[in-house]
C-alpha angles and dihedrals in degrees: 000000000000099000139039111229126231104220133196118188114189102182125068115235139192118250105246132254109254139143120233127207140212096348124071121219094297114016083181099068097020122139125165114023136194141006137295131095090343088060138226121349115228135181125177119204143180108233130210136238105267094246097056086033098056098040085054090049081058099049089048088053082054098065091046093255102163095193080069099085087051108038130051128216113278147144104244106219090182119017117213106316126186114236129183088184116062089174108045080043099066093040099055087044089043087056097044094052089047086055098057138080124217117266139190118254123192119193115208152162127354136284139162137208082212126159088025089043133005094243134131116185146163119261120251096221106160110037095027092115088052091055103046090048085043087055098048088046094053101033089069140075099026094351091051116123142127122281121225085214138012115282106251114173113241149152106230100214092173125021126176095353123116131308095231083056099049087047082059098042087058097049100036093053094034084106097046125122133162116171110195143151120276102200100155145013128223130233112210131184131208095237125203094275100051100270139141107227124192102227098167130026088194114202111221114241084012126122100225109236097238084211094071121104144225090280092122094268104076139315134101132314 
């Protein structure tokens, strides 16, 4: 890869159903996983168009990130977050994305949590404001905890790699930029075998309909 694209998306698109292994959204700031007597683990995140996801997946392979080949780019609105109330849970995220309206994000520029943390990541600058309030919104009734650090929107692009490799990944993307749509969130869960399950592709400003069923787009655990 010998350039960085400037993207423009103009149609708003929903965040694909996948599952995720092994990382929760985001492994970078991730504390408790999983399930058992602490309950159920939950992250909510904002996903990308396919085409800016997918060239960032590659970028993320470059640097010899090996979480590249099992998350997708993506903003975390709510990093892994112990429940003991699934239902009360997807409720309170299901009123909070009807609540909102669809918004523009741009991704630009680099930035890194190093020396606290080895990240490098591309900078939210339109659209930072909607995911915070988004966050504060979210990471409160059954989601509510303490953070170990201030939320800051971010699209983590090399994570626990070399040095030598996250320098790289900061000086190679500085120029990057990609403007697109954001129209919907979605609510994931920590299952039995370590992975991370779309349960909710939630619409922004849209009523969920409580019929439908565990198909990636709504329903119950």
């Amino acid at each position: 890869m010998s350039s960085v694209s400037k993207v423009t998306a103009s149609e708003p698109k929903r965040a694909t159903a996948r599952a995720v292994r092994r990382a929760a959204p985001d492994a970078a700031d991730a504390g408790d996983n999983g399930q058992g007597s602490e309950g159920i683990g939950v992250g909510v995140i904002l996903g990308f168009p396919d085409e800016i996801a997918e060239e960032l997946q590659r970028w993320r392979a470059s640097f010899g990130d090996p979480m590249a080949e099992v998350i997708p780019a993506h903003i975390t609105l709510v990093t892994t977050t112990m429940t003991q109330d699934w239902e009360a849970t997807r409720s309170h995220v299901r009123e909070i994305a009807s609540q909102q309206e669809p918004f523009n994000v741009t991704i630009a520029g680099t930035g890194s949590f190093r020396p606290v943390s080895p990240v490098v990541f591309l900078n939210v600058e339109d659209g930072f404001g909607d995911c915070v309030n988004l966050h504060r919104q979210l990471q409160s009734g059954p989601l509510e905890r303490d953070l170990p650090f201030a939320y800051h929107p971010h699209v983590t692009v090399a994570h626990d790699v070399a040095p030598e490799s996250l320098d790289e990944a900061e000086a190679v993307l500085k120029d990057y930029r990609a403007t697109f749509p954001v129209a919907s969130m979605g609510l994931y869960e920590h299952d039995d075998n370590g992975i991370w399950q779309l349960r909710e592709e939630l619409d922004f400003g849209t009523k969920p309909d409580d019929d439908r069923g565990q198909d990636g787009t709504a329903g119950a655990r």
